[in-house]
OpenMM code with the backbone's topology and positions (N, CA, C; nanometers):
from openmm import Vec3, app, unit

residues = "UNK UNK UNK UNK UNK UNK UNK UNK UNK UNK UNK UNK UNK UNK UNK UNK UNK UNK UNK UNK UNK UNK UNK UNK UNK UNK UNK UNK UNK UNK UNK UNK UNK UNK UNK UNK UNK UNK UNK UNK UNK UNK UNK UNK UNK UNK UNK UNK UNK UNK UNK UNK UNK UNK UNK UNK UNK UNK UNK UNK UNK UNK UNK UNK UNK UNK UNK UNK UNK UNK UNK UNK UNK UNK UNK UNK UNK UNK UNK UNK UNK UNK UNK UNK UNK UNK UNK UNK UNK UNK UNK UNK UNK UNK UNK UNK UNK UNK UNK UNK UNK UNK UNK UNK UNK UNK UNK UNK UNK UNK UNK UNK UNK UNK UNK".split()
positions = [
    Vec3(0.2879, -1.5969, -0.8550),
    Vec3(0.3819, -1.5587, -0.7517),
    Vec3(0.4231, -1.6836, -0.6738),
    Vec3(0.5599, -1.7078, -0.6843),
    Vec3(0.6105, -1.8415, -0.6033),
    Vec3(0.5784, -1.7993, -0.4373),
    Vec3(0.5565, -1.8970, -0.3614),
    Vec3(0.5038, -1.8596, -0.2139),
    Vec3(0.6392, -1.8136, -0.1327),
    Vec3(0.5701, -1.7122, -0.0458),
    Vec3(0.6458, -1.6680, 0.0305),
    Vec3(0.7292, -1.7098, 0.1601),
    Vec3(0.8237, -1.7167, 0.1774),
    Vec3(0.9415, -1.8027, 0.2728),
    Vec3(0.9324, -1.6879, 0.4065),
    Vec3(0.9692, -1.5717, 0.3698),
    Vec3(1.0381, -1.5153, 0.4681),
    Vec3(0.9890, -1.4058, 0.4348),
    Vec3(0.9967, -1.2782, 0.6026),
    Vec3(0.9751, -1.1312, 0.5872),
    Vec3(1.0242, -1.0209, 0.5097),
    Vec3(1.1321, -1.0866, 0.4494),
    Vec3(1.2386, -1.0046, 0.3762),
    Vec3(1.2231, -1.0087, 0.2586),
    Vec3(1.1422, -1.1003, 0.1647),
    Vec3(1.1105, -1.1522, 0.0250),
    Vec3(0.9674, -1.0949, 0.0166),
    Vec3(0.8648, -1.1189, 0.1527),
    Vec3(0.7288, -1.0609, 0.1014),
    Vec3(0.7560, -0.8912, 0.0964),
    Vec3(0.8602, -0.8402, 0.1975),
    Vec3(0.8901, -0.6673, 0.1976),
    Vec3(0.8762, -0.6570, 0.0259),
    Vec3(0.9933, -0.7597, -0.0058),
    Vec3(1.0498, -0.7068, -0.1533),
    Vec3(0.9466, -0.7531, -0.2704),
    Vec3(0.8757, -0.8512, -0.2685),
    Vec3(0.7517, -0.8481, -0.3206),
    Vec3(0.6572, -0.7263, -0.3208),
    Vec3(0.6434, -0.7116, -0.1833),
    Vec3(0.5007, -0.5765, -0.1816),
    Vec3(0.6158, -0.4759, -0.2418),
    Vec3(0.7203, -0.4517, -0.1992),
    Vec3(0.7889, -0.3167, -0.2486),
    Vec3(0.7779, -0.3151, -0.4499),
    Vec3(0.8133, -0.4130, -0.4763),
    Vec3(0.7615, -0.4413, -0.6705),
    Vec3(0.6288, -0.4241, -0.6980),
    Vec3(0.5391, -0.5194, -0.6303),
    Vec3(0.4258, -0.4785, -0.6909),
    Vec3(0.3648, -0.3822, -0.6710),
    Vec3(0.3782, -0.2881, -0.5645),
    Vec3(0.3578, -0.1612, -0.5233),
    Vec3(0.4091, -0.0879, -0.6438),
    Vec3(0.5100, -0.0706, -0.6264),
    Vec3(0.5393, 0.0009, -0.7734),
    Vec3(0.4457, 0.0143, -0.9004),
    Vec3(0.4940, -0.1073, -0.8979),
    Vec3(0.3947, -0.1887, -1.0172),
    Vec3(0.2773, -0.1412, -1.0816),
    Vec3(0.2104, -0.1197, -0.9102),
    Vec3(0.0447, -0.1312, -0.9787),
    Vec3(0.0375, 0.0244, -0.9845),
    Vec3(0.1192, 0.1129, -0.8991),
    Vec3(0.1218, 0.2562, -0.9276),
    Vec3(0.1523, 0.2896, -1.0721),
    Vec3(0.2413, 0.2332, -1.1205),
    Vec3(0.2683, 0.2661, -1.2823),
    Vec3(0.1818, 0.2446, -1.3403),
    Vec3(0.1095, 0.0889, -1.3337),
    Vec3(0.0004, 0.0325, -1.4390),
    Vec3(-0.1307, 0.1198, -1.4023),
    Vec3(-0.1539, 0.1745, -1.2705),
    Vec3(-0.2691, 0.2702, -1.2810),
    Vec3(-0.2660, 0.3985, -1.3690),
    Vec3(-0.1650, 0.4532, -1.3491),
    Vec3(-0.1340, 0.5592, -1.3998),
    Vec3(-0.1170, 0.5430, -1.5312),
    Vec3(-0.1180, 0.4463, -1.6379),
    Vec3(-0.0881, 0.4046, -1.7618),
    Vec3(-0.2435, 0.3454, -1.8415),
    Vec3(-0.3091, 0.3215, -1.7380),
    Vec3(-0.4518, 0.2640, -1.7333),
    Vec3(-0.4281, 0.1118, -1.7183),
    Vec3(-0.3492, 0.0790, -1.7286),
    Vec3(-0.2617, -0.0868, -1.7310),
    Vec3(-0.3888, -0.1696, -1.6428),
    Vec3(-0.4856, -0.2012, -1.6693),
    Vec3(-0.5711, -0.2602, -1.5454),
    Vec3(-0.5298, -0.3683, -1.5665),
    Vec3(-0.4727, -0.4877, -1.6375),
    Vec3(-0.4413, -0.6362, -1.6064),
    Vec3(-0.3038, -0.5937, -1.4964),
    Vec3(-0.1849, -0.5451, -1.5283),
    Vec3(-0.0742, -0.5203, -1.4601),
    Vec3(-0.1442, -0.4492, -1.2934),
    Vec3(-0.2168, -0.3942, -1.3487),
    Vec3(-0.2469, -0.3230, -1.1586),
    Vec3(-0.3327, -0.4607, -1.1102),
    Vec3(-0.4052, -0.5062, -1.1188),
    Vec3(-0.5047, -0.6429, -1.0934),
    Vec3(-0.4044, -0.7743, -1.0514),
    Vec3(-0.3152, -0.8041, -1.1415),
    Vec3(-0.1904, -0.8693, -1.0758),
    Vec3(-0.1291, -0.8137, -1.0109),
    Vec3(-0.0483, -0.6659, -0.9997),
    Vec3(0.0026, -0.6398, -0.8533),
    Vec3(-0.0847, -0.6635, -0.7653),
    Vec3(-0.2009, -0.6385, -0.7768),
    Vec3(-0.2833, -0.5962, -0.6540),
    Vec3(-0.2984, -0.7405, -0.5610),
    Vec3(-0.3384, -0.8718, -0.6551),
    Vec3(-0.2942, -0.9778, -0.5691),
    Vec3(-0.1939, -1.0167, -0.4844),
    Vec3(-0.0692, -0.9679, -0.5541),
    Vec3(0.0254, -1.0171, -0.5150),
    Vec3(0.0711, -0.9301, -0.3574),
    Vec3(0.0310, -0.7918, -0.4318),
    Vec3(0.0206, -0.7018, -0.2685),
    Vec3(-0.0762, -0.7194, -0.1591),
    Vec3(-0.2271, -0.8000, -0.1403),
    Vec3(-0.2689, -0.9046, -0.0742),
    Vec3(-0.2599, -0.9767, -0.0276),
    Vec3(-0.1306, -1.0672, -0.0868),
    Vec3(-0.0936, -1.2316, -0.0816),
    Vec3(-0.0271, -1.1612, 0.0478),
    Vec3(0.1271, -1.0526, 0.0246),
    Vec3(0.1477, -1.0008, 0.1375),
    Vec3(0.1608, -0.9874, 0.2607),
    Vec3(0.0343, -0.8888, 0.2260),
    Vec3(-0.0261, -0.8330, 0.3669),
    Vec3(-0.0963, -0.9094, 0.4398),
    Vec3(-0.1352, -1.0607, 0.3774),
    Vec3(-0.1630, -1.1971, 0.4739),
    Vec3(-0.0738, -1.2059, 0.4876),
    Vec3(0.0016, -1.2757, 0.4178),
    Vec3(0.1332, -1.3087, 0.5063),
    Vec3(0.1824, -1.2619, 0.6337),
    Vec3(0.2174, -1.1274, 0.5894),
    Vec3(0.2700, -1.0402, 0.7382),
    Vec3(0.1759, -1.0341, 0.8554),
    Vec3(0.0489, -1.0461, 0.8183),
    Vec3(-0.0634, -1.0245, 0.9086),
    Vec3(-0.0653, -1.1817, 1.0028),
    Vec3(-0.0361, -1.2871, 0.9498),
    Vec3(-0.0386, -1.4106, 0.9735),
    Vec3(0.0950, -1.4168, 1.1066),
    Vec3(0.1785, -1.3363, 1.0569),
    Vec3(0.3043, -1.3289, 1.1335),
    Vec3(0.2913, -1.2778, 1.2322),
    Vec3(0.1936, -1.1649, 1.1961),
    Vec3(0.1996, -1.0411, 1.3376),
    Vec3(0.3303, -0.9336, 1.3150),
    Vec3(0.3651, -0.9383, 1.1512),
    Vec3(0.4853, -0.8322, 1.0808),
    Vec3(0.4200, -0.7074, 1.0284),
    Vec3(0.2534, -0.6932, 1.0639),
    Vec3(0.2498, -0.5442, 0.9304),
    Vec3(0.3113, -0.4704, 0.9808),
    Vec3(0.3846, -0.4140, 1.1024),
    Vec3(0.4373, -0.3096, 1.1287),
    Vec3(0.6119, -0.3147, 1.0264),
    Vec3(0.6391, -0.4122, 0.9527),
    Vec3(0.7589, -0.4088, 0.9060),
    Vec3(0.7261, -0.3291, 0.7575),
    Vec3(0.5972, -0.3112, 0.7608),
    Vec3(0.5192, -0.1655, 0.5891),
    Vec3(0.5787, -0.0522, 0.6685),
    Vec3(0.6195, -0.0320, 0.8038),
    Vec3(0.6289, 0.1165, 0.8314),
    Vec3(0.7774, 0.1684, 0.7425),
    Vec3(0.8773, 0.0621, 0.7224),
    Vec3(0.9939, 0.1024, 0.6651),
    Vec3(0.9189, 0.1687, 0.4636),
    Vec3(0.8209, 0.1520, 0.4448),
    Vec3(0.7921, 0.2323, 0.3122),
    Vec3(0.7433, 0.3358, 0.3004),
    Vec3(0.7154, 0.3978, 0.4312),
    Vec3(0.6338, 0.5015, 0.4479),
    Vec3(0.7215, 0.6176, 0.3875),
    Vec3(0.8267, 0.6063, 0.3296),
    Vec3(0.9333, 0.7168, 0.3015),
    Vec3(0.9748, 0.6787, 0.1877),
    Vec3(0.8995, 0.5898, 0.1334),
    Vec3(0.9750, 0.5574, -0.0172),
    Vec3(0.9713, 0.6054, -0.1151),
    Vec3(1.0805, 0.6348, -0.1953),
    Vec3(1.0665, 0.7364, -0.3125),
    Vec3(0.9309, 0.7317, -0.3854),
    Vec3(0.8969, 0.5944, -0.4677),
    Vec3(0.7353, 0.5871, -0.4831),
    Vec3(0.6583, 0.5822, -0.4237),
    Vec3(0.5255, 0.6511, -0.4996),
    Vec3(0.3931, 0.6627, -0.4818),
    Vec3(0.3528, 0.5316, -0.3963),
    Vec3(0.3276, 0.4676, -0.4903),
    Vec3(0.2959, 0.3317, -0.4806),
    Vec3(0.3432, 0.2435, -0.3492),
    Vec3(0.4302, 0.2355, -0.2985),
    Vec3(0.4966, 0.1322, -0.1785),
    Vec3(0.4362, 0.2640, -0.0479),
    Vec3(0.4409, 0.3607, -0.0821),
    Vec3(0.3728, 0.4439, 0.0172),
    Vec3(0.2345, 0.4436, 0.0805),
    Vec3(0.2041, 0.4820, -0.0676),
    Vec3(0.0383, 0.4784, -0.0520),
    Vec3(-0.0630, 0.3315, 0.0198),
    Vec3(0.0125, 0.1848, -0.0444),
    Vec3(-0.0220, 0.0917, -0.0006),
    Vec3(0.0538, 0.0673, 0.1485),
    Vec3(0.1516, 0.1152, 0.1959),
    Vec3(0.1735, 0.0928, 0.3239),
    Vec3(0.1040, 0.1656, 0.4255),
    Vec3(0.1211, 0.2870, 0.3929),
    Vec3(0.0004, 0.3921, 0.4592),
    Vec3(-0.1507, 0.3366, 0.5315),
    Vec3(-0.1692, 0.3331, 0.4103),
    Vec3(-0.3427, 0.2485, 0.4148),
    Vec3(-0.3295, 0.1238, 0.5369),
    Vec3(-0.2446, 0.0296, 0.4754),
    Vec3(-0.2049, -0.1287, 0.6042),
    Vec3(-0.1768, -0.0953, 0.7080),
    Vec3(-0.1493, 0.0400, 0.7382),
    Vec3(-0.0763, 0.0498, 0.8587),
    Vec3(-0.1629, 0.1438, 0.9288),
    Vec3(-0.2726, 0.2364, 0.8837),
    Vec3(-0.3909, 0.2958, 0.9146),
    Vec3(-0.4121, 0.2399, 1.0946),
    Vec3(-0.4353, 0.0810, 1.0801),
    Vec3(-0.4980, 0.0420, 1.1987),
    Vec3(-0.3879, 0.0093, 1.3301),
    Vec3(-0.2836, 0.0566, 1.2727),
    Vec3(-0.1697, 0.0182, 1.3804),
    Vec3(-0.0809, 0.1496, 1.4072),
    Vec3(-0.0580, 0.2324, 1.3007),
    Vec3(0.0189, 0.3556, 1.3395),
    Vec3(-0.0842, 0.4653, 1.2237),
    Vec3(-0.1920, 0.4823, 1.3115),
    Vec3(-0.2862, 0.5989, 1.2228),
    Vec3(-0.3020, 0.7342, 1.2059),
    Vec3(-0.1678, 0.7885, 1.3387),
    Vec3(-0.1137, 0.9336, 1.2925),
    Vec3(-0.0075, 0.9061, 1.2041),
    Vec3(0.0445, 0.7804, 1.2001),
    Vec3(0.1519, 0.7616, 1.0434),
    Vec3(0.1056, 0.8086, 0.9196),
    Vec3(0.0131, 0.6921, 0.9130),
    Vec3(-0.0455, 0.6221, 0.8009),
    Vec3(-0.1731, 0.7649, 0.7720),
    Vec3(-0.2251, 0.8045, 0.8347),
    Vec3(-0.2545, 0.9627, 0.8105),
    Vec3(-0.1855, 1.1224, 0.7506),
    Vec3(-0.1078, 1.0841, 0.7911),
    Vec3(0.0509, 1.1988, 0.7535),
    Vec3(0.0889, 1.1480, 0.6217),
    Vec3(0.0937, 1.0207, 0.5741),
    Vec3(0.1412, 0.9636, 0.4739),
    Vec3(0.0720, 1.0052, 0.3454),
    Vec3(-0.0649, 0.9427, 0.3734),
    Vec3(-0.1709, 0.9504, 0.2960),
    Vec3(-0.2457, 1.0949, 0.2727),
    Vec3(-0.1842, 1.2213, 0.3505),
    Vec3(-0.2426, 1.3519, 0.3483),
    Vec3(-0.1072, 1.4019, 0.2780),
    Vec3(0.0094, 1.3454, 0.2715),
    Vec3(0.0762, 1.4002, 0.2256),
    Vec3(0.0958, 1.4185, 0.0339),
    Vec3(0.0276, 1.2455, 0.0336),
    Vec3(0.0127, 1.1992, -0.1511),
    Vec3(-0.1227, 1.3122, -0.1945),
    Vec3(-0.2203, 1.3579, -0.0484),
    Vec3(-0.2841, 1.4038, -0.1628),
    Vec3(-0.2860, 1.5168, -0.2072),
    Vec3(-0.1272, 1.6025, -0.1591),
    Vec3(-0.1158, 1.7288, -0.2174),
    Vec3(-0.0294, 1.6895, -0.3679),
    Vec3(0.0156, 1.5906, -0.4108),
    Vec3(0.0624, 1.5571, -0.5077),
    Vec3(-0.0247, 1.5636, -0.6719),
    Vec3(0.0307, 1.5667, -0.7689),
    Vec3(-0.1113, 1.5729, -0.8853),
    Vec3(-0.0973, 1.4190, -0.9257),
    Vec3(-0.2105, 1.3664, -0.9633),
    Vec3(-0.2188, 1.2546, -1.0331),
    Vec3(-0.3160, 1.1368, -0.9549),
    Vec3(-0.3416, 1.0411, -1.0162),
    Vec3(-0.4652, 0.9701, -0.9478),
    Vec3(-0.4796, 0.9346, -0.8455),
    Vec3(-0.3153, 0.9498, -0.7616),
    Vec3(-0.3028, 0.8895, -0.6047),
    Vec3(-0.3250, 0.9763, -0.5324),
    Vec3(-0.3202, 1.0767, -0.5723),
    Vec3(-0.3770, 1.2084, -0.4839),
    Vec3(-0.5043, 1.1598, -0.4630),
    Vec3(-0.5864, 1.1305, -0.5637),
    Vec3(-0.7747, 1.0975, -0.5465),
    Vec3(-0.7336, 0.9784, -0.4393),
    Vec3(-0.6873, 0.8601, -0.5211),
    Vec3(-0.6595, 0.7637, -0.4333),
    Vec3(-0.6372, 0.7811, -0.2312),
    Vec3(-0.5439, 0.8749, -0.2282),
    Vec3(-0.5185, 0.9199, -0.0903),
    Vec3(-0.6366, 0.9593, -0.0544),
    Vec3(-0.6697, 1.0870, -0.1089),
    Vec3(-0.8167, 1.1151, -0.0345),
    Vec3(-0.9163, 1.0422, -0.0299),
    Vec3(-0.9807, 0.9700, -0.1333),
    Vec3(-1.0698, 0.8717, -0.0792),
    Vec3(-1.0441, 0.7781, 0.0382),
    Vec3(-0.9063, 0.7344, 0.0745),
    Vec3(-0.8701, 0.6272, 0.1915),
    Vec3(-0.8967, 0.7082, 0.2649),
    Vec3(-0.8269, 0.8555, 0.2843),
    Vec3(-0.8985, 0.8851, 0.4132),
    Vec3(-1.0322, 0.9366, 0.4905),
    Vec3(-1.1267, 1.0133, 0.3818),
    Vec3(-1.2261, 0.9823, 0.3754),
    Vec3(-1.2748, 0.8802, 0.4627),
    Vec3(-1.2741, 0.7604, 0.3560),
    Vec3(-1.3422, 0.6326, 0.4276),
    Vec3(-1.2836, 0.5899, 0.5757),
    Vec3(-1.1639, 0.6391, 0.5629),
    Vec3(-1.1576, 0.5945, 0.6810),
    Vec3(-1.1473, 0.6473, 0.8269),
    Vec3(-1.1451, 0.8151, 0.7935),
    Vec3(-1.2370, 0.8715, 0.8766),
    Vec3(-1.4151, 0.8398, 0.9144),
    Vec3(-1.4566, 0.7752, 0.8007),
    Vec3(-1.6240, 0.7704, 0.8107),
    Vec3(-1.6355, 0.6306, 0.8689),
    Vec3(-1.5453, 0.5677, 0.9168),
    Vec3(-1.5319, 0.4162, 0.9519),
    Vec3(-1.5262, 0.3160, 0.8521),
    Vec3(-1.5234, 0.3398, 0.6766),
    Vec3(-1.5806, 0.2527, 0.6078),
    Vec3(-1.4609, 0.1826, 0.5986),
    Vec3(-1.3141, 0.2403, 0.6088),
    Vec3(-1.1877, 0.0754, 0.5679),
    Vec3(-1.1833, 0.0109, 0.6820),
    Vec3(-1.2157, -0.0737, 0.5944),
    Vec3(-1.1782, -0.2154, 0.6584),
    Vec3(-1.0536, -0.2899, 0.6271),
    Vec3(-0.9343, -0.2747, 0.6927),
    Vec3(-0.8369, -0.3356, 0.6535),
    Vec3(-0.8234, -0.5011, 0.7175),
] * unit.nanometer
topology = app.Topology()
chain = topology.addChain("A")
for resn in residues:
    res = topology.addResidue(resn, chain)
    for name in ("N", "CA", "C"):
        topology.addAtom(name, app.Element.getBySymbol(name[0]), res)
């Protein structure tokens, strides 16, 4: 991943590999989800470095799984009736992000994420 310049390139970064790693999970794709997953990391430093995670709240409505589910979660510690609504909403959905959803909240009702 070439380094990130600006807020508008890491959005559109996390918004791809989000995707990304939702497809490659769902496909079993573990090299393709393992590289999104960095690259959706690299990210969420970034923005965190900035003092931008609140600019994940614009995915909270995104047609995919994926840019949802990972914004949800990042945004847990800053808008957590969001990022709650978000993540209760994937897990009436069928398929692994449903598990996915419920385990985040789970844990993070029990205190265990650490974002």
């Amino acid at each position: 991943m070439t380094k990130l310049k600006d807020t508008q390139s890491a959005l559109s970064k996390f918004e791809e590999a989000a995707i990304k790693h939702a497809e490659a999970t769902e496909h079993g794709d573990y090299k393709t989800a393992n590289k999104s997953y960095a690259t959706i990391v690299k990210v969420i430093s970034f923005l965190k470095e900035r003092d931008e995670i609140l600019t994940l709240s614009g995915f909270l409505n995104h047609n995919s799984v994926g840019p949802r589910l990972w914004a949800a979660g990042y945004l847990l510690p800053v808008m957590e009736n969001e990022g709650i609504s978000v993540l209760e909403q994937i897990t009436r959905e069928s398929g692994i992000h449903s598990l996915t959803a419920k385990t985040a909240l789970s844990e993070w009702r029990k205190g265990n994420l650490k974002l």
